[in-house]
N, C-alpha and C positions, 0 to 999 in steps of 0.2 A: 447421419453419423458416418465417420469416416474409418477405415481400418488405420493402427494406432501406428505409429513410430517409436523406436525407442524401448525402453524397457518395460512398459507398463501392462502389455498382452497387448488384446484385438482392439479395443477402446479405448483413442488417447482421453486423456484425466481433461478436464475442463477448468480453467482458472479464472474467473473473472477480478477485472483490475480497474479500481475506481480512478477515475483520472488517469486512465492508463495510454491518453493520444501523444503526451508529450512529457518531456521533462524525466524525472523520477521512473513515472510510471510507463513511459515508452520505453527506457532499459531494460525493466523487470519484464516489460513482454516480449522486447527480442530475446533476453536468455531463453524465456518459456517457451517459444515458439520456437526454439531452437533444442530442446529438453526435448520436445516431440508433445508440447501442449496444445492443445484447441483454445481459443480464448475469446471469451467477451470482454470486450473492452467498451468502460461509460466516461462518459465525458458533458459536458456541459454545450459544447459549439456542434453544430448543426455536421450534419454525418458530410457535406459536400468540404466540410474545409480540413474532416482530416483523414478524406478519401487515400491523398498520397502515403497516410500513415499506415493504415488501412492495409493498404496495396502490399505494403513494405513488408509489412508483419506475413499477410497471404503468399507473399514469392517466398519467405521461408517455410513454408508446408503448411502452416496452420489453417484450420476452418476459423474461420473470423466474423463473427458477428457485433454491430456497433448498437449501445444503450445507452441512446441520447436520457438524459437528466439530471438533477441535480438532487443529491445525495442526503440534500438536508428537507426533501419534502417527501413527506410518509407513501404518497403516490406515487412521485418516480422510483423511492425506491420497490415497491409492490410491482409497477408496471418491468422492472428489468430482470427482474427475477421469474418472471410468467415468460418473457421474451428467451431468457435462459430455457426455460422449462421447454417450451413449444420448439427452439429449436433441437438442443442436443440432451434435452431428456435426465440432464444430469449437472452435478456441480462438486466436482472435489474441494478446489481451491480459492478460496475469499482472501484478496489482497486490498485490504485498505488504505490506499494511500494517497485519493483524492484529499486535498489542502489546500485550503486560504488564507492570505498575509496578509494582514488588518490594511484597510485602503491608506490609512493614513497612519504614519509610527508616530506615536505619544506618549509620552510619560505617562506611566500608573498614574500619577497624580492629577493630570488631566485628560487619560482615556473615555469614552465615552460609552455607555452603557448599550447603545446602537453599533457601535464597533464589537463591545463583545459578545453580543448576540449573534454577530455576523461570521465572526471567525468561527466559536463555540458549535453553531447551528450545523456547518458544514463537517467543521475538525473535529469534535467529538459525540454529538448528540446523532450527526447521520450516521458516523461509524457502526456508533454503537446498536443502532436498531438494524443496521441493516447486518451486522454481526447475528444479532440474537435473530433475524430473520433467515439466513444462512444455516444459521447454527441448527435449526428445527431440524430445516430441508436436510441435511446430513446428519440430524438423526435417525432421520427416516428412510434417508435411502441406507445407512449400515445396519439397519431394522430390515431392512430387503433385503441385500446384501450382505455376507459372510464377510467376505475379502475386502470391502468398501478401503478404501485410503480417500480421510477429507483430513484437510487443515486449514485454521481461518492465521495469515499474517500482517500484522498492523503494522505500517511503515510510520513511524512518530520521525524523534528528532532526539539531538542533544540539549533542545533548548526544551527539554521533560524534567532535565535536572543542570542546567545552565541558563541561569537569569538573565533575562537581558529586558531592563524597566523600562525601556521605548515599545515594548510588545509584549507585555505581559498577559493580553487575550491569547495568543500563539504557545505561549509557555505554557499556561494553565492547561488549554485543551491539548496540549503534547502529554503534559502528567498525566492529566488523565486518561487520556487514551494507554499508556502505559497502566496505570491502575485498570484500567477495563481488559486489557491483555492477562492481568492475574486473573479478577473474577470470572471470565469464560472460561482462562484455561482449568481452573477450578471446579469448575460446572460442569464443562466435558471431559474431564476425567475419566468417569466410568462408562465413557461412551469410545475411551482412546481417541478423540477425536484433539490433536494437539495446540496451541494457540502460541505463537509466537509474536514476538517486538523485535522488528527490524531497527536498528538509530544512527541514522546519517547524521555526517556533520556536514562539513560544507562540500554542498554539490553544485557541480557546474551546472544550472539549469536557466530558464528564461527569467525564475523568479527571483535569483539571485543575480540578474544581470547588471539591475540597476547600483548595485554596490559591488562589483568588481576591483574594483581601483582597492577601495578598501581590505577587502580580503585577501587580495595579492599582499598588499603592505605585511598583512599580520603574518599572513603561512610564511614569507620570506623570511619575517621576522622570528618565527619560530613557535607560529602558534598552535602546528600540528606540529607530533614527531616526524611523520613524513611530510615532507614539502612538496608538495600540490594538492592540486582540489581534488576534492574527490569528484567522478561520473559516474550519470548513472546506472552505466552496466555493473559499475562494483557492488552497485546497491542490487542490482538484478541477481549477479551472482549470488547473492548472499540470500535473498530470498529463493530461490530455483534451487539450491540445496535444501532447504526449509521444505520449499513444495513438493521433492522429489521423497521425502521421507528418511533425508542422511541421518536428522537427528527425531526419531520416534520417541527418544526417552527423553527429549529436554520441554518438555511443553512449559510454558510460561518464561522460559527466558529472555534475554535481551541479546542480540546479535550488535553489536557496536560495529560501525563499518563509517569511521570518523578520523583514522590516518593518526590514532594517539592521541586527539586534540582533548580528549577528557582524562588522558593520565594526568594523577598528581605528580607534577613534578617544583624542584625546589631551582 
């Protein structure tokens, strides 16, 4: 363990970030790592190919550990939390924000019950265990600790409460992962342990690269109130306030960081 940065005393806070090599979850770990966070970051792709990320995150101060697996098998996630455990002893912060976009977009009416297993298994059912797995551990270390500061924050979407019937496996497990942001933040309550919903609209990432054209058209057109895309440091920032403790009284809400795209407007 390293002497801390930052505001937090002698020990920086520990955040791990699911999908945290690229896209989304690469923003949230440079603010963090720039917060003055240590971080484990999991990912799916073999620790050599996101060495340079890696590296990236480490030249901004951080102690950096990589948790190769996949979020939707009860074993990876057991194995990266023991890897947490053995190295820094500790875990303030759970960021959910590993995500999968069904291989193929289809109509509800002809989705396929193998696609929703696919999305569902990753976006909501791994969230959710490895939350409630989280959640223990930071019971027990504020059972050790007086002072303890944990928060678990789920990075969902706008499409939790924006329909779009060519992906309605992606919709579903966005809801719900919003629904499961109330019932933990509910649960830890009396442990002050807080549970936030981060909800991006359109971010600039790899996963939205293949429909660019399209979403240039719309934000021109006026589909956000601000006109660009969002990145994902906006979304970084917005959790790094979350994880630093600015809002200790708002547990369960939803951060919208979507440029107005969900005002009603006429």
């Amino acid at each position: 363990m390293k002497n801390a940065k930052g505001p937090f005393g002698r020990t920086a806070p520990v955040a791990l970030i699911t999908g945290g090599s690229r896209g989304i979850g690469y923003g949230i770990a440079e603010q963090l790592a720039d917060a003055g966070f240590d971080l484990a970051i999991n990912g799916v792709r073999p620790e050599e190919a996101v060495r340079d990320a890696l590296n990236g995150l480490k030249d901004r101060g951080s102690d950096v550990i990589y948790c190769q697996g996949d979020i939707a098998s009860t074993s990876a996630r057991e194995d990266m939390l023991q890897e947490i455990k053995a190295h820094f002893g500790r875990l303030n912060v759970l960021v959910n924000n590993a995500g999968v976009a069904p291989k193929e977009r289809r109509d509800i009416l002809e989705a396929t019950e193998e696609s929703f297993q696919y999305v569902l298994s990753t976006n909501l059912q791994g969230a959710y265990f490895l939350t409630q797995a989280a959640a223990n551990w930071m019971i027990a270390q504020r059972a050790a600790q007086a002072d303890f500061w944990g928060c678990i924050i789920n990075v969902s979407s706008v499409s939790a409460t924006v329909a779009s019937v060519n992906r309605g496996e992606y919709c579903v497990a966005k809801a719900g992962l919003s629904m499961a942001t109330q019932l933990f933040a509910t649960r830890l309550g009396e442990y002050d342990i807080p549970v936030y919903e981060v909800r991006p609209g359109i971010i600039k990432t790899d996963m939205t690269a293949g429909v660019t054209a399209k979403y240039d058209a719309l934000i021109d057109s006026g589909l956000c109130v601000q006109k660009r895309w969002g990145l994902p440091n906006d979304v970084g920032r917005a959790v790094t306030a979350l994880a630093k403790g600015d809002f200790p009284y708002s547990t369960g809400q939803v951060i919208l960081v979507d440029g107005g795209l969900t005002i009603p407007r006429l």
